[in-house]
PDB file with one MODEL, atoms N, CA, C and O in Angstrom:
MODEL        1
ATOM      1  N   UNK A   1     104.360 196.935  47.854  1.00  0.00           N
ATOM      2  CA  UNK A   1     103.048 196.386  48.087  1.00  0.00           C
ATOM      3  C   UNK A   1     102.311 197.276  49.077  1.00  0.00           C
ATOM      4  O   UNK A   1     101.882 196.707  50.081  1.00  0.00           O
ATOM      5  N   UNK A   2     102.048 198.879  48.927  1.00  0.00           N
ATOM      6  CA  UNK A   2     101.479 199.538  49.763  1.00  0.00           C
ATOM      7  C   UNK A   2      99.906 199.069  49.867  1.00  0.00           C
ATOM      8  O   UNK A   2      99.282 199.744  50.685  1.00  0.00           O
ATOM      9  N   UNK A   3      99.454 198.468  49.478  1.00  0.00           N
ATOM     10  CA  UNK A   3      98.001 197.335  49.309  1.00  0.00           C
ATOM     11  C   UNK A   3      97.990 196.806  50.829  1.00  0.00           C
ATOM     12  O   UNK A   3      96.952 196.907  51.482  1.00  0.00           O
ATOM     13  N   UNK A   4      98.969 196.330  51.302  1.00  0.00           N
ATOM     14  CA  UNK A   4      98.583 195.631  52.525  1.00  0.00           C
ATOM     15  C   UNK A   4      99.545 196.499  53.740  1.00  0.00           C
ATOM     16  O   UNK A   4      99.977 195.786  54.646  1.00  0.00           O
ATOM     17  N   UNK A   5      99.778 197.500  53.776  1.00  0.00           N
ATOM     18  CA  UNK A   5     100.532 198.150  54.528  1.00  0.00           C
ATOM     19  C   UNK A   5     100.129 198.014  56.241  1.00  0.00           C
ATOM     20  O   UNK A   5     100.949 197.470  56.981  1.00  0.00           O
ATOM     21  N   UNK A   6      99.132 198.417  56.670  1.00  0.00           N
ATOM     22  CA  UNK A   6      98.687 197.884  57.654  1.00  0.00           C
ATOM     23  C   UNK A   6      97.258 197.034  58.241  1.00  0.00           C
ATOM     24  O   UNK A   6      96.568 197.321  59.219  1.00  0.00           O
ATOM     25  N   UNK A   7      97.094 195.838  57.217  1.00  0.00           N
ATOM     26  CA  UNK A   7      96.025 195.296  57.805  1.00  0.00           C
ATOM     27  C   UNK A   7      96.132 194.110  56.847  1.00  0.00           C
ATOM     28  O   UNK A   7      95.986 194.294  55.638  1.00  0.00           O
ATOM     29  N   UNK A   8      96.294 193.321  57.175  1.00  0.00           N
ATOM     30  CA  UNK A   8      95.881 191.848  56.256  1.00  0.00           C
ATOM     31  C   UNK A   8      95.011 191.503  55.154  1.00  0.00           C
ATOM     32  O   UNK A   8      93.799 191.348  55.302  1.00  0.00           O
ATOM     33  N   UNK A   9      95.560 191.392  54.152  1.00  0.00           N
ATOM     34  CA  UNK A   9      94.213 190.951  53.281  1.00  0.00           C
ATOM     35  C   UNK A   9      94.694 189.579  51.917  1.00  0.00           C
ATOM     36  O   UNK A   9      95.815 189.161  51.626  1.00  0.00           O
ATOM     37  N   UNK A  10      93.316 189.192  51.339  1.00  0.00           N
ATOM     38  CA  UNK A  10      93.860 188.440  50.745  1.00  0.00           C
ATOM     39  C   UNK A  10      93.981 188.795  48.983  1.00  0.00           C
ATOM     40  O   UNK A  10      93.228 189.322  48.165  1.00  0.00           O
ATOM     41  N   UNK A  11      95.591 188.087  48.929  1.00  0.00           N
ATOM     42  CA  UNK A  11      95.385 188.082  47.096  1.00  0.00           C
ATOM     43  C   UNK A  11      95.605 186.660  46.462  1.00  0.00           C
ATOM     44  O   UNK A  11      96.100 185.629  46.918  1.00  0.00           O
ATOM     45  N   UNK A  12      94.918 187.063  44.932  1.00  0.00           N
ATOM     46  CA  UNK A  12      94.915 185.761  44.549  1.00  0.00           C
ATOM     47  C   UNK A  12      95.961 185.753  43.531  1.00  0.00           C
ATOM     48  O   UNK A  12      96.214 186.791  42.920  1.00  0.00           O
ATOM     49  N   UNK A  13      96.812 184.285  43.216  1.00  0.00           N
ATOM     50  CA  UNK A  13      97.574 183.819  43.260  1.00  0.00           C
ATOM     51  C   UNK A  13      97.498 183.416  41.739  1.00  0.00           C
ATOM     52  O   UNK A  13      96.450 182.774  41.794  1.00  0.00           O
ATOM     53  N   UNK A  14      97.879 183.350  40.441  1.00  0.00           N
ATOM     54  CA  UNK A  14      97.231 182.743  39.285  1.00  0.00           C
ATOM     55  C   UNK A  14      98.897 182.126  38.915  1.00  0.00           C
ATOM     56  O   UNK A  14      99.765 182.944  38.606  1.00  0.00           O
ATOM     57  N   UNK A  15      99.152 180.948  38.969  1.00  0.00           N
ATOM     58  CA  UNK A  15     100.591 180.533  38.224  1.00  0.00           C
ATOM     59  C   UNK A  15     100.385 180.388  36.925  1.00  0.00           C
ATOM     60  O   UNK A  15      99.269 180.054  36.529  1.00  0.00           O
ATOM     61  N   UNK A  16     101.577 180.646  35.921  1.00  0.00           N
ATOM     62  CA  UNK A  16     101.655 181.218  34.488  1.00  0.00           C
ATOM     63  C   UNK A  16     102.537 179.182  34.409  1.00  0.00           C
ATOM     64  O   UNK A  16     103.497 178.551  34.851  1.00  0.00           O
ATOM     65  N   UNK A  17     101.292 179.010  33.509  1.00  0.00           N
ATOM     66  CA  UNK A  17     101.878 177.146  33.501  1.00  0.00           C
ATOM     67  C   UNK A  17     102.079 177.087  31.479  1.00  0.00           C
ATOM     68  O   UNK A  17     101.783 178.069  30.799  1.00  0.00           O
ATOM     69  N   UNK A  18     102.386 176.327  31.119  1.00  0.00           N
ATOM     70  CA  UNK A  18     103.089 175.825  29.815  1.00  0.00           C
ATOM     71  C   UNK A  18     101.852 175.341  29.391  1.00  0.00           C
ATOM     72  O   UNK A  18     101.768 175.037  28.201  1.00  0.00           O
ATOM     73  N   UNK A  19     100.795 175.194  30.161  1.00  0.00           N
ATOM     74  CA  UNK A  19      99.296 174.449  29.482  1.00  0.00           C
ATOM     75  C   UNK A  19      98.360 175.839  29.331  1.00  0.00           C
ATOM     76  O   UNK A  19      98.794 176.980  29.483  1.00  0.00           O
ATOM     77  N   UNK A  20      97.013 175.487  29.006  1.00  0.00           N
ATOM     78  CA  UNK A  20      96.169 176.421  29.099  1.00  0.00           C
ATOM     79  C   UNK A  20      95.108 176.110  30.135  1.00  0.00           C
ATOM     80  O   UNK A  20      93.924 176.347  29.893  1.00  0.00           O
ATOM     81  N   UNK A  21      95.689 175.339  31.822  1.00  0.00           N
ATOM     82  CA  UNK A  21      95.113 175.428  32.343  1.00  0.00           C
ATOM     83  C   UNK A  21      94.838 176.735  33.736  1.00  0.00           C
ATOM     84  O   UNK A  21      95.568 177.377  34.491  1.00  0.00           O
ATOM     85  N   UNK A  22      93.730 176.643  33.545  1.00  0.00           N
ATOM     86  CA  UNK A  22      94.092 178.139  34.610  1.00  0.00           C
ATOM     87  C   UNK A  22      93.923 177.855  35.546  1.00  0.00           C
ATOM     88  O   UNK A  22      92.811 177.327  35.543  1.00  0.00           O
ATOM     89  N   UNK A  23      94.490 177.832  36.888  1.00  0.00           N
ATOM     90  CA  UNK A  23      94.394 178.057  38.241  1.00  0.00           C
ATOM     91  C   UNK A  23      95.019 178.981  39.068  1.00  0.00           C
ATOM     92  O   UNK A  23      95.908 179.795  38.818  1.00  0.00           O
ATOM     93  N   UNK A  24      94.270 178.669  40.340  1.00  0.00           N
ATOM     94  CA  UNK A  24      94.206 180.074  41.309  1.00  0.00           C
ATOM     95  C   UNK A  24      94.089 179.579  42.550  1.00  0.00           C
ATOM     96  O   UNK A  24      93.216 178.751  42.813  1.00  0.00           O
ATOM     97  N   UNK A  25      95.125 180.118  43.635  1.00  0.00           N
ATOM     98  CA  UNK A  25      94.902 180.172  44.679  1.00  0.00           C
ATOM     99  C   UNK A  25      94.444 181.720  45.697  1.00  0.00           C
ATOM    100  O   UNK A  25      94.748 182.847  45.305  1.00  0.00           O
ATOM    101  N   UNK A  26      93.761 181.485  46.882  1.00  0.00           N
ATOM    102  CA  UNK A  26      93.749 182.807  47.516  1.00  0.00           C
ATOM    103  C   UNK A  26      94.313 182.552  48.657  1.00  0.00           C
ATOM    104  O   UNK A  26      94.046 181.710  49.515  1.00  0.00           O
ATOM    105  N   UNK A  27      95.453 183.686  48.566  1.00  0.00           N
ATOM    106  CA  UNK A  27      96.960 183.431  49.938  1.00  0.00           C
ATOM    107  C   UNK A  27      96.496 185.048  50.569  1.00  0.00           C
ATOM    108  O   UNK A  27      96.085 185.953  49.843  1.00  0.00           O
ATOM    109  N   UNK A  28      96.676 185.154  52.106  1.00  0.00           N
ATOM    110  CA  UNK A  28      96.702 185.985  52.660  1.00  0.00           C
ATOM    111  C   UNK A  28      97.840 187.015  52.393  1.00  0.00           C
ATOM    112  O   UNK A  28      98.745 186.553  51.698  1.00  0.00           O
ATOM    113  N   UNK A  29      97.966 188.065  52.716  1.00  0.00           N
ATOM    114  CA  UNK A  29      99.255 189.024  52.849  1.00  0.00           C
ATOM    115  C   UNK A  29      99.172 189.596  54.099  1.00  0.00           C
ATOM    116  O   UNK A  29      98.159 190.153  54.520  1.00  0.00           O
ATOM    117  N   UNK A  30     100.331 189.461  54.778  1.00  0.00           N
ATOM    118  CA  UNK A  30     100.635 190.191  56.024  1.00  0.00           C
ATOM    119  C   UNK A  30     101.346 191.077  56.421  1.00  0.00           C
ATOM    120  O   UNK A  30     102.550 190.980  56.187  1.00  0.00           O
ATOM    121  N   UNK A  31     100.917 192.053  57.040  1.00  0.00           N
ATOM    122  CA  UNK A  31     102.046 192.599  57.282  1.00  0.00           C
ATOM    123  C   UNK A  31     102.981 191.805  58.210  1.00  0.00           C
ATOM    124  O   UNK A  31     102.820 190.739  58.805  1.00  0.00           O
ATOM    125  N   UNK A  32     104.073 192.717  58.138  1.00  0.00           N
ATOM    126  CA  UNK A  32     105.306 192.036  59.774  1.00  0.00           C
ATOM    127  C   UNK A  32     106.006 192.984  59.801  1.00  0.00           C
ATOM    128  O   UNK A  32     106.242 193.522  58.719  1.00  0.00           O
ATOM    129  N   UNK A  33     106.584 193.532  60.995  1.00  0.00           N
ATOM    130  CA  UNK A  33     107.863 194.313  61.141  1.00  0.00           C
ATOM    131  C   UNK A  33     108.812 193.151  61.299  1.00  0.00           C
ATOM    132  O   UNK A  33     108.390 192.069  61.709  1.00  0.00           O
ATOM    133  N   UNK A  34     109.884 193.309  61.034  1.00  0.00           N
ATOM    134  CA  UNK A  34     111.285 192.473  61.398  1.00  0.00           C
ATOM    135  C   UNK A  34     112.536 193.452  60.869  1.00  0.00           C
ATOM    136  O   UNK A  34     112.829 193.766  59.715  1.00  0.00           O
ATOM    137  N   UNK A  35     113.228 193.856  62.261  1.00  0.00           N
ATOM    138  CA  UNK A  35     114.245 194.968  62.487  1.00  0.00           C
ATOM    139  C   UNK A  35     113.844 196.025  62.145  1.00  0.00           C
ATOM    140  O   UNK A  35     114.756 196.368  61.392  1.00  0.00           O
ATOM    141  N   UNK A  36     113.046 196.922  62.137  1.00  0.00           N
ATOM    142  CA  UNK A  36     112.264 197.894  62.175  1.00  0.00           C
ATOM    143  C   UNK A  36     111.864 198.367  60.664  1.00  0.00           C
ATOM    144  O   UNK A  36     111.803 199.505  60.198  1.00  0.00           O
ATOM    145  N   UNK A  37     111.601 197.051  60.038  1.00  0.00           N
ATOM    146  CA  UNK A  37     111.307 197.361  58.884  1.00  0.00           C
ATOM    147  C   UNK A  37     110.045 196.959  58.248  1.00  0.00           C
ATOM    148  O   UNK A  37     110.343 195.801  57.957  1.00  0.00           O
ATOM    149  N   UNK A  38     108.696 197.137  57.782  1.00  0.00           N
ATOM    150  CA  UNK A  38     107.871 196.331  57.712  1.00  0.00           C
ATOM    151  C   UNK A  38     107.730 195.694  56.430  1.00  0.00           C
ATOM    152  O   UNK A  38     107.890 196.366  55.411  1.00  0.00           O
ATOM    153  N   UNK A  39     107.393 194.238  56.358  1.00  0.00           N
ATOM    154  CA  UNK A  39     107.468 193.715  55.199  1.00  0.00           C
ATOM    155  C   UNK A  39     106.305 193.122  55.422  1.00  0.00           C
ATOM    156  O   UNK A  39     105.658 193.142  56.469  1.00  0.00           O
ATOM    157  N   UNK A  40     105.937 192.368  53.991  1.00  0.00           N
ATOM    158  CA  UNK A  40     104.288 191.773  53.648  1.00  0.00           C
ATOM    159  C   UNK A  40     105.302 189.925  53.844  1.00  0.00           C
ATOM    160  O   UNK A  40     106.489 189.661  53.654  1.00  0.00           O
ATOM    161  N   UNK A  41     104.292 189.163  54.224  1.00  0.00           N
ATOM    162  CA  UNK A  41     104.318 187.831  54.041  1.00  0.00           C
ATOM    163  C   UNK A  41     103.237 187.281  53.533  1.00  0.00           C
ATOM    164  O   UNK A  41     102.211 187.956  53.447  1.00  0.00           O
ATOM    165  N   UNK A  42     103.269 186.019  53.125  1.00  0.00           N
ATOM    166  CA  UNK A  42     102.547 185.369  52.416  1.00  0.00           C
ATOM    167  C   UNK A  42     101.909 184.391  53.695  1.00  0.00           C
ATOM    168  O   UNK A  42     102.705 183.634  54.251  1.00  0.00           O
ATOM    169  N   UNK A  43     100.844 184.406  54.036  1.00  0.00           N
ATOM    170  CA  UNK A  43     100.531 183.453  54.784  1.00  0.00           C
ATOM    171  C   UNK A  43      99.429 182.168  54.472  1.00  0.00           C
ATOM    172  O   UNK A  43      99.511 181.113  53.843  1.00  0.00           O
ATOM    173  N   UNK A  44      98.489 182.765  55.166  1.00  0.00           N
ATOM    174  CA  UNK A  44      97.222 181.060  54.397  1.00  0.00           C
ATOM    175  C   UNK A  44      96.847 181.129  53.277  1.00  0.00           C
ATOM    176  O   UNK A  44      96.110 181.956  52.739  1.00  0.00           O
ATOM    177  N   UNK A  45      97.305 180.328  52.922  1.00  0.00           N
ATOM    178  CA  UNK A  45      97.246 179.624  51.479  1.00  0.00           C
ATOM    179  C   UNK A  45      98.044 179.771  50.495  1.00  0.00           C
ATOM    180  O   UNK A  45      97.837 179.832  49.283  1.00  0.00           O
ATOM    181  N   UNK A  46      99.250 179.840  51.296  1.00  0.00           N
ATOM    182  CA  UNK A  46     100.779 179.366  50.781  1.00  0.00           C
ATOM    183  C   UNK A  46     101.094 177.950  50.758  1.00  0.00           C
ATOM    184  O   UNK A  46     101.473 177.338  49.760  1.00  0.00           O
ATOM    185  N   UNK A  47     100.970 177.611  51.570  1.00  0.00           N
ATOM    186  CA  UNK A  47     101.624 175.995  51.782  1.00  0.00           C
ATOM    187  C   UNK A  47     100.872 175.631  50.993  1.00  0.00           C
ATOM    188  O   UNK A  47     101.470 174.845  50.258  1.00  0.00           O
ATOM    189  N   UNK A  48      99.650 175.767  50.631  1.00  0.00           N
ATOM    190  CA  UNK A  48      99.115 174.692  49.230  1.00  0.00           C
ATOM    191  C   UNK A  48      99.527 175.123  48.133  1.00  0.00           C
ATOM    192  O   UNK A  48     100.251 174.381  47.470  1.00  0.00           O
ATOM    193  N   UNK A  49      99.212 176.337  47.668  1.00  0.00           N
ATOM    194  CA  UNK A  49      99.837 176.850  46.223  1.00  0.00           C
ATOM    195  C   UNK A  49     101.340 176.677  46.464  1.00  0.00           C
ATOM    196  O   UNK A  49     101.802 177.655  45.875  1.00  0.00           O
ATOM    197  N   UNK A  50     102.342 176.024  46.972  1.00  0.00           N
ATOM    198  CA  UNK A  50     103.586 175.599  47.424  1.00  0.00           C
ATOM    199  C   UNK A  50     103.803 174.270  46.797  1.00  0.00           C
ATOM    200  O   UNK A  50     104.561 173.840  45.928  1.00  0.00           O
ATOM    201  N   UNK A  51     102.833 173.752  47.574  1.00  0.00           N
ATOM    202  CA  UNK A  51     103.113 172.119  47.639  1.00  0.00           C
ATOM    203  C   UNK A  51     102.454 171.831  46.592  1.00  0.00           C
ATOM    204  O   UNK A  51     103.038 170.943  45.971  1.00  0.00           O
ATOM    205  N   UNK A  52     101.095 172.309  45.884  1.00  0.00           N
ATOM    206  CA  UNK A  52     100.550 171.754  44.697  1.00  0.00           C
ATOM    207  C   UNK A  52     101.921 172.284  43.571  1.00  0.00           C
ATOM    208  O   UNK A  52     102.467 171.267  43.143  1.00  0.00           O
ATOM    209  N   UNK A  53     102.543 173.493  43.043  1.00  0.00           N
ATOM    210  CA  UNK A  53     103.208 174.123  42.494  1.00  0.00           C
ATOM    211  C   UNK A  53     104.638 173.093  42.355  1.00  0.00           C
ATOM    212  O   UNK A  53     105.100 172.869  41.236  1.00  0.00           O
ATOM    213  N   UNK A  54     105.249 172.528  43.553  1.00  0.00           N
ATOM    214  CA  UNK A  54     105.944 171.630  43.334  1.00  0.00           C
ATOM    215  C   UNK A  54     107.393 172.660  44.164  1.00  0.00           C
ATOM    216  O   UNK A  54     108.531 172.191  44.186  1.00  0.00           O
ATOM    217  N   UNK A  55     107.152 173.683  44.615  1.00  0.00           N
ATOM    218  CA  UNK A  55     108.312 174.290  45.076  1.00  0.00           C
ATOM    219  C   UNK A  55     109.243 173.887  45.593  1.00  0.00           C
ATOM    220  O   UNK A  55     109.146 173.377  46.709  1.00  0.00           O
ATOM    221  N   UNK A  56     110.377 173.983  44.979  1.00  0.00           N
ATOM    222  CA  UNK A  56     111.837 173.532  45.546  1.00  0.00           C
ATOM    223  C   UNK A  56     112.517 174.549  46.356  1.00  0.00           C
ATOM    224  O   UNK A  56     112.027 175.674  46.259  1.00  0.00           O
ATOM    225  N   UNK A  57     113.670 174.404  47.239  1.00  0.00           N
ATOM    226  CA  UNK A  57     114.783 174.938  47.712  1.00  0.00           C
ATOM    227  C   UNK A  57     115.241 175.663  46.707  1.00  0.00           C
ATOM    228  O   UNK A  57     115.754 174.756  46.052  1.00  0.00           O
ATOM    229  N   UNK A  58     115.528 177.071  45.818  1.00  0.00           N
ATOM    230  CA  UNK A  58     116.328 177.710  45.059  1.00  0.00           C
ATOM    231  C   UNK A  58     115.186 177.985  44.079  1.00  0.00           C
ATOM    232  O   UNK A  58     115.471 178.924  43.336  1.00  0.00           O
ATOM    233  N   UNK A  59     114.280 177.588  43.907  1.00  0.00           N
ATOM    234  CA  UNK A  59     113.360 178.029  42.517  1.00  0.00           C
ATOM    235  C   UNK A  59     112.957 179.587  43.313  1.00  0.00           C
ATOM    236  O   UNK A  59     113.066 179.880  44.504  1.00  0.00           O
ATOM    237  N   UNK A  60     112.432 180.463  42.090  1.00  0.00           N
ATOM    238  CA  UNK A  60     112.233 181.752  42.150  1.00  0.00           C
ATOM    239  C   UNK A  60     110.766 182.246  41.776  1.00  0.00           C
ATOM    240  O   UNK A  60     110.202 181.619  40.879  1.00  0.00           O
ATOM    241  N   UNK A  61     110.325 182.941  42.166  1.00  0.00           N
ATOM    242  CA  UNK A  61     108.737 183.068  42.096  1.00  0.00           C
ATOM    243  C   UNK A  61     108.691 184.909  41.659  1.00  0.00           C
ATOM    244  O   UNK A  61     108.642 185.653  42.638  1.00  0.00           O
ATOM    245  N   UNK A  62     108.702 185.380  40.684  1.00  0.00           N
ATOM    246  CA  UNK A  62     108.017 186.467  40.415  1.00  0.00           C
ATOM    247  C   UNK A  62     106.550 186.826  40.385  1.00  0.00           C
ATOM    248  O   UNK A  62     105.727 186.063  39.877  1.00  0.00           O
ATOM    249  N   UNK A  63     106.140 188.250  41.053  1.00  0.00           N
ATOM    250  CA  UNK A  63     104.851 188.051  41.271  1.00  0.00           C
ATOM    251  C   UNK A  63     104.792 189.311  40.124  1.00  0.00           C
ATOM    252  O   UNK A  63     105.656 190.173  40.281  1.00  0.00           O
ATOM    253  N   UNK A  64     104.156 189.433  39.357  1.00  0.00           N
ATOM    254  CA  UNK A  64     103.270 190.160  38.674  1.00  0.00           C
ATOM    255  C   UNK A  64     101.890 191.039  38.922  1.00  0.00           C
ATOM    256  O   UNK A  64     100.858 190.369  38.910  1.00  0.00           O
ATOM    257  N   UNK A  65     101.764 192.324  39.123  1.00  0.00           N
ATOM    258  CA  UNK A  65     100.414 192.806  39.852  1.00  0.00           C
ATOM    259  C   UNK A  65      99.773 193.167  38.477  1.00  0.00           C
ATOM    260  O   UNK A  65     100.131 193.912  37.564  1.00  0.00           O
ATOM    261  N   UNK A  66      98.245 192.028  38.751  1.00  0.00           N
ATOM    262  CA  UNK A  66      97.599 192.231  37.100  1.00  0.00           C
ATOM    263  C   UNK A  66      96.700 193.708  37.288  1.00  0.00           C
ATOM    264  O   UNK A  66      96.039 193.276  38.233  1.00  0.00           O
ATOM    265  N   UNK A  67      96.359 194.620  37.171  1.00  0.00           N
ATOM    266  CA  UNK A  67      95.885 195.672  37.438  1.00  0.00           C
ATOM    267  C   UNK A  67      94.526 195.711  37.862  1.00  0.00           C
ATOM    268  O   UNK A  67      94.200 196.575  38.676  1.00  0.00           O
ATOM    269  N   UNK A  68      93.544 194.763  37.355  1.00  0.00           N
ATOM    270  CA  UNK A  68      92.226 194.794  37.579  1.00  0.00           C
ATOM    271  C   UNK A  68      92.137 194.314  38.825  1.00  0.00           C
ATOM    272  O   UNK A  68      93.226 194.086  39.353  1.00  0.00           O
ATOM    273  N   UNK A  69      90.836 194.009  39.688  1.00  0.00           N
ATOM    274  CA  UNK A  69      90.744 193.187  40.645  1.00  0.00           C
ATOM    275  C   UNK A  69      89.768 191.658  40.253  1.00  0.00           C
ATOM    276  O   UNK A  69      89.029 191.571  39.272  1.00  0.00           O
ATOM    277  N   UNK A  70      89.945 190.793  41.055  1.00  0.00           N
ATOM    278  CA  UNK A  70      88.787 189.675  41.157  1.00  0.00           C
ATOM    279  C   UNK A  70      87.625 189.819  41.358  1.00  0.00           C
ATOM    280  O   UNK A  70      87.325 190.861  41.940  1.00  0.00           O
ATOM    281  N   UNK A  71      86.766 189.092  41.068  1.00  0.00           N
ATOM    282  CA  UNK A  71      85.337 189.178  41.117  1.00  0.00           C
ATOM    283  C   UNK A  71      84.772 189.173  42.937  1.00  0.00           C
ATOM    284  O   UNK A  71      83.663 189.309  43.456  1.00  0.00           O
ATOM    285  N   UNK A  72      85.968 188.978  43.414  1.00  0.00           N
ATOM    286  CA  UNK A  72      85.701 188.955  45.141  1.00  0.00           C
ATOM    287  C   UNK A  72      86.504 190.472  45.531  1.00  0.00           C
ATOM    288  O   UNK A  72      86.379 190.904  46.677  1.00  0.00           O
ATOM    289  N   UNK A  73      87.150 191.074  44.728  1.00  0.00           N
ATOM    290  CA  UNK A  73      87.789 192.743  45.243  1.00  0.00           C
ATOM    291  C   UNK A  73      88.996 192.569  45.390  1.00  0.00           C
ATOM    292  O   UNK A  73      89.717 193.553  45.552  1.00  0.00           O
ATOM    293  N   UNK A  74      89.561 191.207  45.371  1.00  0.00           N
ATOM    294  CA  UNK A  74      91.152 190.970  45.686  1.00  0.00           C
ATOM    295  C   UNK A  74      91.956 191.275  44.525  1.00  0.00           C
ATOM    296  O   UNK A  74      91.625 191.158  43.345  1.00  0.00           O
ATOM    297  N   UNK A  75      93.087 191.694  45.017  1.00  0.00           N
ATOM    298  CA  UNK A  75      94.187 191.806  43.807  1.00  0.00           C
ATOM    299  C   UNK A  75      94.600 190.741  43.315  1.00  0.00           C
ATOM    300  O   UNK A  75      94.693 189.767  44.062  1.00  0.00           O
ATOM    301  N   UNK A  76      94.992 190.615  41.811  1.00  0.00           N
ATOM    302  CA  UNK A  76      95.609 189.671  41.895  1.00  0.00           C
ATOM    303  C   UNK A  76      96.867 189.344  41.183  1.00  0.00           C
ATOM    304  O   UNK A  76      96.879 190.038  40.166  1.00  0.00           O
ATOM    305  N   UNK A  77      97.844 188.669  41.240  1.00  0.00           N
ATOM    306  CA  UNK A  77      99.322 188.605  41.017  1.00  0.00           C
ATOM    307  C   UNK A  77      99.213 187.416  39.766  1.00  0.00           C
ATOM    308  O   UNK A  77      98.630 186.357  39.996  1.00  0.00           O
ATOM    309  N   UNK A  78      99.803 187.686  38.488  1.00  0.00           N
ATOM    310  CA  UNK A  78     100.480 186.106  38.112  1.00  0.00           C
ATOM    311  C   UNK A  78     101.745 186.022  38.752  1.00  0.00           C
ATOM    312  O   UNK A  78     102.313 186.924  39.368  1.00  0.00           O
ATOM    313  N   UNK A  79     102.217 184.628  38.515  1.00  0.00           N
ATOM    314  CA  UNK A  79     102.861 184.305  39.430  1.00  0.00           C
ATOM    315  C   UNK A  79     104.335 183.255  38.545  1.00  0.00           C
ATOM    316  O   UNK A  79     104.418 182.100  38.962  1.00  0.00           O
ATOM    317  N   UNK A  80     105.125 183.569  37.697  1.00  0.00           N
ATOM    318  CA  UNK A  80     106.160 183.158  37.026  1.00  0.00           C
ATOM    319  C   UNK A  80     107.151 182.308  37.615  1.00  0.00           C
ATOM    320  O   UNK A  80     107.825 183.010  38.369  1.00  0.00           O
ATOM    321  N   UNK A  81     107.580 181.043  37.621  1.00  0.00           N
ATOM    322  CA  UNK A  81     108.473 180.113  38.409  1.00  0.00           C
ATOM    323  C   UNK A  81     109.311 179.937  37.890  1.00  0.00           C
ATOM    324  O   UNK A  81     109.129 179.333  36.833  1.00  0.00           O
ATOM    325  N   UNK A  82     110.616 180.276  38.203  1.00  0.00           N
ATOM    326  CA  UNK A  82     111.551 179.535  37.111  1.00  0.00           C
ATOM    327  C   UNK A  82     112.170 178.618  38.386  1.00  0.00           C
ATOM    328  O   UNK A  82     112.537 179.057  39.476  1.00  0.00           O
ATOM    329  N   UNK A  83     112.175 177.648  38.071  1.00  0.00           N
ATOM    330  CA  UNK A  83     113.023 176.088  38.550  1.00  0.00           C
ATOM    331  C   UNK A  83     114.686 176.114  38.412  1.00  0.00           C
ATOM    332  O   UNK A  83     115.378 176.312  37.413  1.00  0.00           O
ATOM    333  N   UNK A  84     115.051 175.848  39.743  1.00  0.00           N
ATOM    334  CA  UNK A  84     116.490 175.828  40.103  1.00  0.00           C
ATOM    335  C   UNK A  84     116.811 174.829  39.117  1.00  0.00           C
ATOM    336  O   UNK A  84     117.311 175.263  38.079  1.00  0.00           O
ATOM    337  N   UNK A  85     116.675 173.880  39.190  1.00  0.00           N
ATOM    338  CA  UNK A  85     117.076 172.585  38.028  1.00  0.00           C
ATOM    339  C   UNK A  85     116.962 172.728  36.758  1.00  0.00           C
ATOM    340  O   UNK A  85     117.333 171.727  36.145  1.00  0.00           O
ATOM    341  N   UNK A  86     116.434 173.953  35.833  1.00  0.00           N
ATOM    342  CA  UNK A  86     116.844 174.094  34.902  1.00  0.00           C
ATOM    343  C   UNK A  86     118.036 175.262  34.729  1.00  0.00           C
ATOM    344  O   UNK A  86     118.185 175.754  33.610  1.00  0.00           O
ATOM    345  N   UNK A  87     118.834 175.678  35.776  1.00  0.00           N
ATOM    346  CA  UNK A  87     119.723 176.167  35.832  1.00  0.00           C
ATOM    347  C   UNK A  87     120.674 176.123  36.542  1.00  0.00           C
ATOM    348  O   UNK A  87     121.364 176.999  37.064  1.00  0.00           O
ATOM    349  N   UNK A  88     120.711 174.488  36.557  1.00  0.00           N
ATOM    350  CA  UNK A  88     122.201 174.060  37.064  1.00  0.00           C
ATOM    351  C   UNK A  88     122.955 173.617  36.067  1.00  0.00           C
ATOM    352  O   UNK A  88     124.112 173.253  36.282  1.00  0.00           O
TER     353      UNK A  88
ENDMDL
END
């Protein structure tokens, strides 16, 4: 994700659902060092695309980088869930 390497910005969020409804969230990206390594986090406007999404303990989230940008300049990711509970 050299996109957010040193400075915060936001991307938007599109989850890939079984309907043809489309939605979108816009979640920050952060940088962070932790052990001298720098990684991106997900910050505001996670906990909603979280909690609306239904996220469990063990489910898995692939992000997808769609190539174009948004009509606001942001990148944006689909976003693939596969659910721990259908693989227990």
């Amino acid at each position: 994700m050299k996109f957010c390497v040193d400075k915060s910005v936001e991307v938007e969020l599109q989850p890939q659902t079984n309907n043809d409804e489309k939605m979108k969230w816009v979640v920050s990206c952060c940088p962070m060092k932790k052990c001298g390594t720098l990684m991106k986090r997900l910050g505001k406007g996670w906990s909603s695309f979280s909690s609306n999404q239904n996220l469990k303990s063990g489910d898995v989230c692939v992000f997808e980088m769609i190539p174009n940008l948004n009509d606001n300049g942001d990148l944006v990711f689909r976003v693939w869930i596969y659910r721990a509970a259908n693989y227990e």
